[in-house]
C-alpha positions, 0 to 999 in steps of 0.5 A, spaced: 732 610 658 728 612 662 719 610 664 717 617 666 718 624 661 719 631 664 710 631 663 709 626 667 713 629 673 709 635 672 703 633 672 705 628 677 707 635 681 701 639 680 696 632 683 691 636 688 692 634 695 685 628 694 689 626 687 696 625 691 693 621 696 688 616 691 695 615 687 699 614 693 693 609 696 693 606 690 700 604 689 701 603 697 697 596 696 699 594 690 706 594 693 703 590 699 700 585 695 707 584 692 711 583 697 707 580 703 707 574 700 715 573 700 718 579 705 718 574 713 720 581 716 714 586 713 709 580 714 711 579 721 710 587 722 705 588 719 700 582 720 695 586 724 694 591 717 688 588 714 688 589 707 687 592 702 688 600 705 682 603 704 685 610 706 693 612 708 690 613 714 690 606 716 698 606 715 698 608 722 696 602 724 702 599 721 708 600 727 715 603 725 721 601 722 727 602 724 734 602 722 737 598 728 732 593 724 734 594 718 742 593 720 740 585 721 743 580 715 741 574 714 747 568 714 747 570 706 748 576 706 741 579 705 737 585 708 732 583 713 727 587 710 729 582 702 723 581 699 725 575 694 731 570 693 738 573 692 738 571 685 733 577 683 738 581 686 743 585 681 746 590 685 750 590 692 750 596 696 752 598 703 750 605 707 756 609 708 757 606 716 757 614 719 752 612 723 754 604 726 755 598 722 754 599 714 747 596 712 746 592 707 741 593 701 740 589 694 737 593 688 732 588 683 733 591 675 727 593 677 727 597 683 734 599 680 730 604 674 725 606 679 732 609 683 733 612 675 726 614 673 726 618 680 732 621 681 730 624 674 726 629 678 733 632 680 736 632 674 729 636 672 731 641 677 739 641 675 736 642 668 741 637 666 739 637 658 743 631 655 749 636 651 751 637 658 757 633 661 756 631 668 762 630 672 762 624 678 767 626 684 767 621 688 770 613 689 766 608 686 764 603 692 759 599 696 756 605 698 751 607 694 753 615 693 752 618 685 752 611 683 745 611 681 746 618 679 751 616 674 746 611 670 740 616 671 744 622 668 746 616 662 739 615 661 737 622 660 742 621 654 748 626 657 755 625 657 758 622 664 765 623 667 766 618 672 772 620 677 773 615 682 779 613 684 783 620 682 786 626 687 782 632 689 787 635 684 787 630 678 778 631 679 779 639 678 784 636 671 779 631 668 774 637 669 777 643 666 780 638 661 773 635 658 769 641 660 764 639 665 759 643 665 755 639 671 759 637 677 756 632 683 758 631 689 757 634 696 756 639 699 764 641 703 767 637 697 765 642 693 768 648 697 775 643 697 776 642 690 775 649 690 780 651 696 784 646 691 784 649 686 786 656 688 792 653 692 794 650 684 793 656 680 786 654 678 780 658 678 774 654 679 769 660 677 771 659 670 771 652 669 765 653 666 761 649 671 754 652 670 750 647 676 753 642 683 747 638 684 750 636 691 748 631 697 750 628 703 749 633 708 745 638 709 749 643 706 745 645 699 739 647 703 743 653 707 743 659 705 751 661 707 754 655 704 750 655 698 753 662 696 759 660 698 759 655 693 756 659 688 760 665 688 766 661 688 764 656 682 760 662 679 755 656 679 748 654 682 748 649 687 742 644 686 740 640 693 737 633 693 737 628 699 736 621 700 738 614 703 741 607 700 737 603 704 730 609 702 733 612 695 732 619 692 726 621 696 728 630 696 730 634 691 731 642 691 725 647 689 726 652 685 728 658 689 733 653 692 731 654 700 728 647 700 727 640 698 721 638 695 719 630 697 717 626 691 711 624 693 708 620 688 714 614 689 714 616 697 709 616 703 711 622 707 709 623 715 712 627 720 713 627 727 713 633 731 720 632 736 717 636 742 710 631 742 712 625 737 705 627 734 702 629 727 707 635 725 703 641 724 706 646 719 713 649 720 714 644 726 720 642 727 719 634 725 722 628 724 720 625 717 719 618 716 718 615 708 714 609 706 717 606 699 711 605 693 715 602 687 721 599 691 719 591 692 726 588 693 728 592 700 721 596 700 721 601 707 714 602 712 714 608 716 721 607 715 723 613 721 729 617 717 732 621 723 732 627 718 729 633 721 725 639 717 720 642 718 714 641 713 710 646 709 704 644 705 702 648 698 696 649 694 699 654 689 704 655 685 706 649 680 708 644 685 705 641 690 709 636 693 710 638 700 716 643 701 721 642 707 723 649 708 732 650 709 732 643 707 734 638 712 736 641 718 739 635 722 739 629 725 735 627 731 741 624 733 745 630 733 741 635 736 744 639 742 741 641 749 746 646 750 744 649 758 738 648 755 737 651 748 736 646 742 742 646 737 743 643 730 750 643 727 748 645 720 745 651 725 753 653 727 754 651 720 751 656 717 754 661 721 761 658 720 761 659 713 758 666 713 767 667 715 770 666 708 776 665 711 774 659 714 776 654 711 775 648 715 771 647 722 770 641 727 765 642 733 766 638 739 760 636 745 763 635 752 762 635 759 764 640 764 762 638 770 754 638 770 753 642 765 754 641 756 759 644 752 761 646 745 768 647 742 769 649 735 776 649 732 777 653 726 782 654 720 782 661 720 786 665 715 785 671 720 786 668 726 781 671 731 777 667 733 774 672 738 770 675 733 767 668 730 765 667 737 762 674 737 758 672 730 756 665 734 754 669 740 749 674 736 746 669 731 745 663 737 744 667 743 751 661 747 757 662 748 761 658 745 768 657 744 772 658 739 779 655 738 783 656 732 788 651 729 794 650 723 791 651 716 790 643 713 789 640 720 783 638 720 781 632 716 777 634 709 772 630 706 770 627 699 764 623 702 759 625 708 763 630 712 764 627 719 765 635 723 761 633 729 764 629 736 760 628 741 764 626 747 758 626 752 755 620 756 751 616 751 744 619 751 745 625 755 743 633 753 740 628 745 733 628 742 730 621 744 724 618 742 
C-alpha cells in the first residue's frame, strides 16, 4: 500500500511557490533533527548550520556532497553517509558502476516506502490503473533498477511480471503471452526488443503495450527516440529519472518533453555551467537534490552531474519545476569540440532521426592539438555521408561518421555505454 493517494499528489503539485518552500523547510529540518544525531558524515559537514532552518536559504550555507564522498565504505560494508546501525537496514543495493566503482546504499522499511509512495508520481503519469500488467525487463541484481518500481506497481494493486534472468527474445514471449499492457525498461532496450522482434516475426506495435515508463539515460525526454519508440510500440513513452544513491526524483509531464522534479520529497538547486552561480530560467545547469524523507542514506546538496535547464510555472496544474527536453546530459560528458559545447544526447538525437540506424557509438580523441569526434553506425543503407551531412546542418561540426557490420556493437539492457572518451583526463570536459 501506498502512504499517499493521487489527491495528495495533486494537491501536492498545485502548492504555490511560498506553500512549496514552507513544506520543504519544514520537512528539511525534521530530517536534520533526525539524523544528525546519528550520521558522523552530515554531522561533520554540516556542523557550521545552526539549526533549525529558518529559510531554505540557509541551505547554502551547507557545503556540497559529492559522489566521490559517498563511494566511501566503512569496514562494514556501510555507506559513508548511513545514519543508523546496519540491523535497521532491509534493503542492499549498489549504483550501477558506469561512473567508477559502484556505491553502496542501504534502504530502512521506512525509506523503502518512501521510494513506492514517490515513485507513485510516475505511475500517475504512465496512469498505470491496477488492471494493467507491467512487464520488468531487466535482471534483477544489486543495482537498484525497476526494483523499486516492481513493489511501487505492486503497491497500486497492478499485476507485475518480472523478466529477470531471461533472453531479449523469451522477454518479447512473456510479453506477448501474459499481455502486458505496461513495459519498463530504458530507453535503447526498448528499441532492441523492438529490432528483436522484427528479426523473429513479431510485431511489437500489436502486442498491445499501450505505455513504456523508460529510465536510465536521457533518451525518453528527447523527441526523436521518443517517436521512434512510440511509432515502433504503437505506445507512448513515459520518461522518469533517478539515482540509487538519490531515488526517484523526475518524472515526465504531461506534453512528454520534460521532467517534472517532485519537489515535495526534494529540494532542487541549480548551478548555472558557465558561472557555477544560481541558474536562471532555461539556463543550462546543473542540479543538485536535497533528500526530505530518506533518513537511513539522506543526501545534502548532493551535485547530481545532470544537466537541464529549469523552467519555473505559476499556471497550469503542476507547478513543481520543469526541466524542458528532460536530462540533457552529463557534466562529465560535455564536449569542447574546436570550441562548441556537445552533449551526446544532442548527436542522439540526430542519429535516431535515421530509422535505419539501428545502433551507434560516439568516440572523442585527439588529433594533434585539436578534439575529434567519430560515430560508428550500423547503417542499413550504408551511406554514412548523408548521417554526416544531417550532424553537420543540426550542429554546425564536421563529424566523422563511420559505418560498420550490422550487430557489431554491443546492445545493452542496462544504461547504454555508447560513448568513449579517448582523450587526456580533463581536457576539452566541463570541470567545476
Amino acid at each position: 500500500m501506498t502512504r499517499t493517494s493521487f489527491d495528495d499528489r495533486r494537491r501536492l503539485e498545485r502548492l504555490d511557490a511560498a506553500n512549496l518552500a514552507c513544506l520543504q523547510l519544514d520537512r528539511l529540518n525534521r530530517l536534520l533533527a533526525a539524523i544528525l544525531p546519528e550520521n558522523r558524515f552530515y554531522a561533520a559537514k554540516l556542523a557550521g548550520l545552526r539549526l533549525p532552518l529558518r529559510s531554505l536559504d540557509q541551505l547554502n550555507d551547507a557545503p556540497f556532497t559529492h559522489k566521490d564522498e559517498l563511494a566511501q565504505t566503512d569496514p562494514g560494508g556501510l555507506a559513508a553517509n548511513h545514519t543508523y546501525p546496519l540491523a535497521r537496514y532491509t534493503h542492499f543495493h549498489r549504483t550501477s558502476g558506469t561512473r567508477g566503482r559502484p556505491m553502496v546504499v542501504l534502504d530502512t522499511p521506512g525509506d523503502w516506502q518512501w521510494w513506492i509512495d514517490t515513485w507513485q508520481f510516475v505511475l500517475d503519469a504512465a496512469e498505470l490503473k491496477p488492471d494493467d500488467r507491467v512487464m520488468m525487463a531487466f535482471s534483477f541484481g544489486p543495482f537498484i533498477g525497476f526494483w523499486t518500481a516492481h513493489d511501487a506497481a505492486l503497491a497500486r494493486g497492478a499485476l507485475v511480471i518480472p523478466g529477470g534472468g531471461l533472453n531479449t527474445l523469451a522477454r518479447l514471449e512473456l510479453i506477448q503471452a501474459s499481455q502486458a499492457t505496461i513495459l519498463l525498461c530504458t530507453p535503447s532496450y526498448a528499441l532492441h526488443l523492438a529490432e528483436t522482434a522484427a528479426a523473429n516475426g513479431i510485431d511489437a506495435a500489436a502486442l498491445g503495450v499501450r505505455g513504456i515508463i523508460v529510465a536510465g539515460e536521457p533518451g525518453g525526454s528527447v523527441p526523436a527516440l521518443r517517436g521512434r519508440i512510440e511509432s515502433t510500440w504503437n505506445a507512448r513513452v513515459i520518461d522518469h529519472a533517478g539515482a540509487t544513491e538519490v531515488g526517484p526524483w523526475g518524472y515526465a509531464d504531461a506534453a512528454g518533453c520534460g521532467l517534472h522534479v517532485v519537489e515535495s520529497e526534494f529540494v532542487a538547486e541549480f548551478l548555472a555551467v558557465e558561472t557555477g552561480r544560481r541558474a536562471r530560467e532555461g539556463e543550462l545547469a546543473e542540479l543538485v537534490l536535497t533528500t526530505l524523507n530518506r533518513s537511513g542514506c539522506p543526501v545534502i546538496r548532493y551535485r547530481t552531474g545532470d544537466l537541464v535547464r529549469p523552467t519555473w510555472q505559476t499556471a497550469g496544474e503542476n507547478h513543481f519545476v520543469l526541466l524542458a527536453g528532460g536530462v540533457l546530459g552529463r557534466a562529465d560528458e560535455m564536449l569542447v569540440i574546436r570550441g562548441m559545447n556537445i552533449f551526446p544526447s544532442s548527436v542522439e538525437q540526430v542519429l535516431r532521426g535515421f530509422p535505419e540506424i539501428a545502433e551507434y557509438r560516439l568516440i572523442a580523441d585527439k588529433a594533434a592539438a585539436m578534439d575529434v569526434l567519430c560515430v560508428e553506425v550500423e547503417d542499413r543503407l550504408n551511406q554514412p555521408e548523408r548521417i554526416a551531412r544531417e550532424l553537420q546542418l543540426r550542429l554546425g561540426l564536421n563529424i566523422h561518421v563511420r559505418c560498420v557490420p550490422p550487430q557489431s556493437l554491443p546492445r545493452f539492457e542496462g544504461k547504454g555505454k555508447r560513448f568513449i572518451d579517448r582523450r587526456p583526463a580533463g581536457e576539452g570536459r566541463f570541470v567545476r
